[in-house]
C-alpha positions in Angstrom: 0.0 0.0 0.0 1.1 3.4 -0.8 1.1 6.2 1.0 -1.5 7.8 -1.3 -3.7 4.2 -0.9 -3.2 4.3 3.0 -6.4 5.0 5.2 -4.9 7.9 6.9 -2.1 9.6 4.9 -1.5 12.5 6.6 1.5 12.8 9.8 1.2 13.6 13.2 3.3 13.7 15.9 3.1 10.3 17.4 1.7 11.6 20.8 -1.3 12.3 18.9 -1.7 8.6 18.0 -4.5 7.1 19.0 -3.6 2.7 19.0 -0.6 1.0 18.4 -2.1 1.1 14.8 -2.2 4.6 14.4 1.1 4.8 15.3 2.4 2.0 12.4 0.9 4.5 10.1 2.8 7.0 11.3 6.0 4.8 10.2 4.6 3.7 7.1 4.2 7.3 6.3 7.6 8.1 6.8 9.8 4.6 7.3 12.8 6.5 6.9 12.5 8.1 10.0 11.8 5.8 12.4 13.8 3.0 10.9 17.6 3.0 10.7 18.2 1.4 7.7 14.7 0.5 7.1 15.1 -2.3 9.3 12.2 -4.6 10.6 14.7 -5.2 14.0 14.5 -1.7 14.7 10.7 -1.3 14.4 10.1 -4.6 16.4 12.4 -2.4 19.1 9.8 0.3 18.8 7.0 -1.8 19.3 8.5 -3.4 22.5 8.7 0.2 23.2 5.1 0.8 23.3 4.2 -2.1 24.8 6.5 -1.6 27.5 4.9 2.1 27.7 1.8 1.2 28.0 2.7 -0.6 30.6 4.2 1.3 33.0 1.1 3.6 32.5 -1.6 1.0 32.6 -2.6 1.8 29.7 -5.5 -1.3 28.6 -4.8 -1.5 25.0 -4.9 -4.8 22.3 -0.9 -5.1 21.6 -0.7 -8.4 18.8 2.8 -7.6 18.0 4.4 -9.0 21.8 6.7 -11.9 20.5 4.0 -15.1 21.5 0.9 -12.9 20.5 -1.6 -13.2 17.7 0.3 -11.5 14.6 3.3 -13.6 15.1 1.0 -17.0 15.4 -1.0 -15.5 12.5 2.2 -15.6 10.3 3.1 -18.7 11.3 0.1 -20.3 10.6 -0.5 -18.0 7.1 2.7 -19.2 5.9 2.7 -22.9 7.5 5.7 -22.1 9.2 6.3 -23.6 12.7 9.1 -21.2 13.9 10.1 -19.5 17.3 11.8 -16.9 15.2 10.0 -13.6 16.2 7.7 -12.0 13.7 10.3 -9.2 12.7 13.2 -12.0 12.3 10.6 -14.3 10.3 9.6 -11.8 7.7 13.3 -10.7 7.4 14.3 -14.4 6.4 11.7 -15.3 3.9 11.2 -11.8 1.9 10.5 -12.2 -1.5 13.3 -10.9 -3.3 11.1 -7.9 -5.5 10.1 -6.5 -1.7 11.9 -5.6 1.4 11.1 -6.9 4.8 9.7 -3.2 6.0 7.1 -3.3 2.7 6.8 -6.9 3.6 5.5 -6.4 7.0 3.2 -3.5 5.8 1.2 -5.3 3.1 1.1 -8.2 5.6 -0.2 -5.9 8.4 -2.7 -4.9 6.0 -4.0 -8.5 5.7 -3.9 -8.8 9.3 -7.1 -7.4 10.6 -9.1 -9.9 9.1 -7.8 -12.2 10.9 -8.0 -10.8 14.2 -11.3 -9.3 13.8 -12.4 -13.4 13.4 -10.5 -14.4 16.5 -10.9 -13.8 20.3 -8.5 -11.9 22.1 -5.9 -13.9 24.0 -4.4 -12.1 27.7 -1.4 -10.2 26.9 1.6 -10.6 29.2 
């Protein structure tokens, strides 16, 4: 998806961002400068980040992304893999070689929420 096709193509500062969804737009809009290097490692760093942050201020919010959570059994299961590579390290290894693993992990987060609209939500850690 472009950044002309995405939902919600214009940036904010991320304290304006409303999920942890919102705030992967933010990225998508402008990968360059949140990623050093464009790399899927530094973006799963970011998302432990969050998590962590929402955390330490109790904040109750649906984080899939945590390393035994529903995007990274999703692409396991999508792809037939059985893996306990993390979801960053797993889309890294198995990129097709027209793409790169940060436009990987954007068209597959764009599959991904039909998927977990059709499943409960598990506990997070």
């Amino acid at each position: 998806m472009t950044i002309e096709d995405s939902p919600q193509s214009t940036a904010k500062h991320w304290q304006h961002c409303t999920d942890v969804y919102d705030f992967l737009e933010q990225i998508r809009l402008r990968p360059d400068m949140w990623l050093q290097g464009r790399s899927l490692r530094h973006l799963e760093a970011l998302l432990t980040g969050y998590r962590v942050a929402l955390g330490v201020h109790a904040i109750d919010e649906p984080f899939d992304f945590w390393p035994e959570q529903r995007f990274t059994q999703w692409l396991h299961e999508s792809r037939g893999t059985s893996s306990s590579l993390s979801w960053a390290a797993e889309i890294e290894r198995t990129t097709p070689a027209d793409s790169t693993p940060v436009e990987e992990f954007f068209r597959l987060l764009d599959d991904y929420p039909r998927h977990a609209a059709s499943k409960p939500t598990s506990p997070q850690p």
